[in-house]
C-alpha positions as CSV (number, residue, x, y, z in Angstrom):
1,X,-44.9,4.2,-23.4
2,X,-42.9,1.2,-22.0
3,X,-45.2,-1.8,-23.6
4,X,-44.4,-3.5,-20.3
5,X,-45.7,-1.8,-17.9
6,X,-49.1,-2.9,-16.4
7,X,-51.9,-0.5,-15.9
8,X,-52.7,-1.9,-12.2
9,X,-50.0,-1.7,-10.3
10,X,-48.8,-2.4,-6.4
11,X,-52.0,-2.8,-3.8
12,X,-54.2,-2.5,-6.9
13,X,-53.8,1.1,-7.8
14,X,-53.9,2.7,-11.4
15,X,-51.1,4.0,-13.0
16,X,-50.8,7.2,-15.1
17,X,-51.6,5.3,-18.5
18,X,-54.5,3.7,-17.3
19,X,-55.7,7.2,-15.9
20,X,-54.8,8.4,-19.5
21,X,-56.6,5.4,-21.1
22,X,-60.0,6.5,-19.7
23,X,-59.8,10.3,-20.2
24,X,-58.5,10.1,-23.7
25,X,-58.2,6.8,-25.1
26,X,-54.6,6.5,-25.6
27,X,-52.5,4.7,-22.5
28,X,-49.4,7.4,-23.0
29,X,-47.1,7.3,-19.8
30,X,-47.3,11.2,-19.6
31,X,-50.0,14.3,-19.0
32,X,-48.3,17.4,-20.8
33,X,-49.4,18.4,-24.6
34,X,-48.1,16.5,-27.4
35,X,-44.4,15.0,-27.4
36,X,-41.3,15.8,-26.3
37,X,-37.6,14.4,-26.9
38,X,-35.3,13.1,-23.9
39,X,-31.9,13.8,-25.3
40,X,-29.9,16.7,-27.1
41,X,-30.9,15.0,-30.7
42,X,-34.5,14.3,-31.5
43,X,-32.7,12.0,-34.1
44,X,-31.8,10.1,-31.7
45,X,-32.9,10.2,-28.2
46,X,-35.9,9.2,-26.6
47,X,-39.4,10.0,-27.5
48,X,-42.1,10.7,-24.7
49,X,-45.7,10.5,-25.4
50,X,-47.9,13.2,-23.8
51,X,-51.9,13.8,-24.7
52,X,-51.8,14.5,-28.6
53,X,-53.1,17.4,-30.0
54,X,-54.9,15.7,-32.8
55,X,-57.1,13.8,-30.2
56,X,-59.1,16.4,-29.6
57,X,-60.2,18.5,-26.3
58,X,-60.4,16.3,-23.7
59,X,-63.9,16.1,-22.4
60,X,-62.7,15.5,-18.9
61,X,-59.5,17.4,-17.2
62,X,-57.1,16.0,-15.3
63,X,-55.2,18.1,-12.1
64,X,-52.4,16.5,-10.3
65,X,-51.0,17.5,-6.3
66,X,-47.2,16.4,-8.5
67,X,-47.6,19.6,-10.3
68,X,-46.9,22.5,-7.4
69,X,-44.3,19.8,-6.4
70,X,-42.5,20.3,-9.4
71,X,-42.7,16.1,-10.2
72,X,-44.6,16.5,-13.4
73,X,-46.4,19.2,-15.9
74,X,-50.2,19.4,-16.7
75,X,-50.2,20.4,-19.9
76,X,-53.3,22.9,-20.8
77,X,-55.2,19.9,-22.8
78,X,-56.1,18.6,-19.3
79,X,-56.0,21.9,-17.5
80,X,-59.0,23.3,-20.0
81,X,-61.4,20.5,-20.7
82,X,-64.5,20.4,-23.1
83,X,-66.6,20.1,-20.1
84,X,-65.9,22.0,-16.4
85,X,-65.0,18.2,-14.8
86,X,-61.5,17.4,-13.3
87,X,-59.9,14.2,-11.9
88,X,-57.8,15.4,-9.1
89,X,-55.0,13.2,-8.2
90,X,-53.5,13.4,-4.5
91,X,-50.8,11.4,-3.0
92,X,-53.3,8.7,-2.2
93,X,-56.4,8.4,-4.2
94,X,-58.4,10.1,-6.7
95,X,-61.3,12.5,-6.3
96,X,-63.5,14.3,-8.8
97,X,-63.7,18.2,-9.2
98,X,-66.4,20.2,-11.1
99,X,-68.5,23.0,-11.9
100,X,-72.0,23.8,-12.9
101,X,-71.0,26.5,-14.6
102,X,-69.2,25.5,-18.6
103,X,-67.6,29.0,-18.5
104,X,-65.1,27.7,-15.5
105,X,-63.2,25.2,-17.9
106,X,-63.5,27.7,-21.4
107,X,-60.2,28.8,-23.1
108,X,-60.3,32.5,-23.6
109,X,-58.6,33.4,-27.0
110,X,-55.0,34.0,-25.5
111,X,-55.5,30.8,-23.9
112,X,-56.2,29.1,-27.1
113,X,-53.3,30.8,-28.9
114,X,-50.6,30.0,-26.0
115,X,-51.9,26.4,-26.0
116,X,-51.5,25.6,-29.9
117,X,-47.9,27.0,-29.5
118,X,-47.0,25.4,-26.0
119,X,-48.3,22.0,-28.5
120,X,-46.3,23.0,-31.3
121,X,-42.9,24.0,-29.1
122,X,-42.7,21.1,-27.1
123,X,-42.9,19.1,-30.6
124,X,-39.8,20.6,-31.4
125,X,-37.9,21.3,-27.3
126,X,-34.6,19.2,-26.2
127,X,-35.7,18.9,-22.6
128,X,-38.3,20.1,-20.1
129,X,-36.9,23.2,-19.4
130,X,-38.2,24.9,-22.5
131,X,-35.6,24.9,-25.0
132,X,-35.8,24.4,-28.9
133,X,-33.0,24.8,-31.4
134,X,-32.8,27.2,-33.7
135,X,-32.8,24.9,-36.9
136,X,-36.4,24.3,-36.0
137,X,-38.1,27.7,-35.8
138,X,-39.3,27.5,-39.6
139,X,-41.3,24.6,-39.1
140,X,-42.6,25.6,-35.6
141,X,-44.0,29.2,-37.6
142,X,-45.3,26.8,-40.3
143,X,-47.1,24.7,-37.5
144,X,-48.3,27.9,-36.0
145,X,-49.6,29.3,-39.9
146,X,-47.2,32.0,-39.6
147,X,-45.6,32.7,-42.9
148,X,-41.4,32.1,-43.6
149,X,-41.4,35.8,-43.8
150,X,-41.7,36.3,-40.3
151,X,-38.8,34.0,-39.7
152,X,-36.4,36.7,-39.2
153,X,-38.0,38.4,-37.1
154,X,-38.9,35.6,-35.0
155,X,-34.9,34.4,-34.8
156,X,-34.1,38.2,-33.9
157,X,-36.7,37.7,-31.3
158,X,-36.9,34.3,-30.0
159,X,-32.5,33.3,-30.8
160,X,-30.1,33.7,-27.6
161,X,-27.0,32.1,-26.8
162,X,-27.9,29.6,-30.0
163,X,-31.3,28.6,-28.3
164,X,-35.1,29.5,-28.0
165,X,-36.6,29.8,-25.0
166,X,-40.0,28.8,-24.5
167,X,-40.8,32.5,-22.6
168,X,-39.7,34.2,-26.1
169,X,-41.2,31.9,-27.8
170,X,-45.0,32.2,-26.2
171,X,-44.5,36.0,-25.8
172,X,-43.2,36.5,-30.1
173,X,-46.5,34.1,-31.1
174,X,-48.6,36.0,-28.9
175,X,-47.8,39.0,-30.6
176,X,-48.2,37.8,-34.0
177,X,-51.8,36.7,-33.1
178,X,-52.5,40.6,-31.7
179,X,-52.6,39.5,-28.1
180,X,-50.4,40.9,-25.6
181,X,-48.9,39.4,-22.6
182,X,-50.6,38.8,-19.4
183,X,-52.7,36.8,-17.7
184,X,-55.1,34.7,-19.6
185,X,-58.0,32.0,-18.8
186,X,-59.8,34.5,-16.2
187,X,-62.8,35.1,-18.2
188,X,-64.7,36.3,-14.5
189,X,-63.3,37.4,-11.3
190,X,-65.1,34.1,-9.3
191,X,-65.4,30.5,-9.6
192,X,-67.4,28.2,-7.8
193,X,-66.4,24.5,-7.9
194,X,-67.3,21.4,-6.0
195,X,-65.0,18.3,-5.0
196,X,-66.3,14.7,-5.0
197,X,-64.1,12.5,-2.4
198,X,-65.9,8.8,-3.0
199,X,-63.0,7.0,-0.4
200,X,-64.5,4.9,1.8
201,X,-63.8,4.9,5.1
202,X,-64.2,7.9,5.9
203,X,-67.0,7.7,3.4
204,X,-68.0,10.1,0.5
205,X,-68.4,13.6,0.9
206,X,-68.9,17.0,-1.0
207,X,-67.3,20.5,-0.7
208,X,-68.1,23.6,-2.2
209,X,-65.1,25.6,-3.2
210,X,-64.5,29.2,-3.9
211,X,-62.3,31.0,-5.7
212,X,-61.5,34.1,-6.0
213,X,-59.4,35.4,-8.8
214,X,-57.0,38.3,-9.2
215,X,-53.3,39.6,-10.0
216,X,-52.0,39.3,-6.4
217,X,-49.2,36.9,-5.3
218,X,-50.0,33.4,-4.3
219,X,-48.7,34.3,-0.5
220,X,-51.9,37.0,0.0
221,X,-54.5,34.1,-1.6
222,X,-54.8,32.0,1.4
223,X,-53.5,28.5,2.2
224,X,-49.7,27.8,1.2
225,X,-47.0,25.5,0.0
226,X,-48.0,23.4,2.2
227,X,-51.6,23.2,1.5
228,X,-51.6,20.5,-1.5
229,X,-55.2,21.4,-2.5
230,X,-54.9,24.9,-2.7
231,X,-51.3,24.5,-4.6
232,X,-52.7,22.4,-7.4
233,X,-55.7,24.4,-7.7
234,X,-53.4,27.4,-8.3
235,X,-51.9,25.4,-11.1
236,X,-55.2,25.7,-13.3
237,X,-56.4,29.0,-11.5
238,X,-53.5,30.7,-10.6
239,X,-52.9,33.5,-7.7
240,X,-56.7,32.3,-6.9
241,X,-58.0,32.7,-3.3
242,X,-59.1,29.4,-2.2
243,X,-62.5,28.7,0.5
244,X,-63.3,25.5,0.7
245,X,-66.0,24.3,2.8
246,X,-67.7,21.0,3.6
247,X,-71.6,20.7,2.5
248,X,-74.0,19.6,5.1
């Protein structure tokens, strides 16, 4: 959002905005949903620019090897694009991840739900660690089509210690929608994907990947902290046992 920061930076490589540029037209500096407030006051701190809601879906996702590395948030505008087609960016250069199959980058209702209130909390959140005052609830329900009548049941709810937690917040809107709380974008237990690297040298190359989705810890899935690929991948799918294999 700084207006003086180039889109090609050092050795010729793009920056986030530029990234941002193609995907959705706008050259914001950040990838979560919507916009957030650096400071205590949103009266007066800082403003930071994410992918806006009213842009639409996406038609092309955006994963990032930052996000298991706790340096940024994918926000679920990227994570679930109109089409099954990712940008995956590694510490070094950007490759291309897809599927053939549409279902593999559909929002399941939960999904849906969580992400319009995710959009409409971090509106209204201090920081990134999921907080929101209290002062704002009645226009986060009003953003959400909830009526002011369930605002005292949402500050019974959602209030502690004089803030809202983003956890209370999801699992309160959830309810209201008749949806209860549990995992959600799995619409079937497999998902076959297929990664484009283009860099040259080595030169390009294609690998199928597998995954394999379930309710067991990310320790039994295969690869590890320390397998980037597998990490970030568990960011969109997560838990997901990961086989990847080069194609011949």
């Amino acid at each position: 959002d700084d207006n003086s920061t180039p889109l090609i930076t050092t050795f010729g490589h793009c920056n986030q905005e530029l990234v941002n540029l193609m995907l959705v037209g706008q050259a914001v500096s950040n990838v979560f949903d919507g916009t957030r407030w650096l400071g205590d006051d949103p009266s007066s701190g800082f403003k930071l620019r994410g992918v806006e809601g009213q842009l639409g879906t996406p038609l092309i996702g955006f994963l990032s090897e930052l996000e298991p590395m706790r340096y940024l948030t994918v926000g679920n505008s990227y994570k679930h694009p109109e089409y099954p087609i990712w940008v995956f960016g590694s510490a070094s250069h950007f490759t291309v991840l897809f599927s053939t199959d549409r279902s593999a980058s559909q929002l399941s209702e939960k999904a849906r739900v969580e992400q319009r209130a995710k959009q409409v909390f971090s509106e209204h959140s201090i920081d990134e660690e999921g907080l929101a005052m209290p002062e704002n609830l009645g226009k986060m329900l009003e953003a959400l089509g909830i009526g002011q009548e369930g605002l005292p049941d949402a500050e019974a709810e959602t209030v502690k210690e004089g803030i809202v937690l983003w956890v209370d917040f999801r699992r309160w809107a959830l309810m209201q929608f008749g949806i209860g709380d549990g995992p959600y974008g799995m619409q079937t237990d497999s998902v076959k994907l297929f990664i484009y690297d283009g860099q040259d040298p080595p030169g390009p190359s294609l690998r199928a990947v597998s995954l394999q989705l379930g309710d067991h810890g990310a320790d039994l899935g295969g690869g590890g902290d320390s397998d980037m690929f597998t990490a970030t991948l568990r960011t969109r799918w997560p838990n997901a046992t990961v086989d990847a294999g080069l194609l011949t």
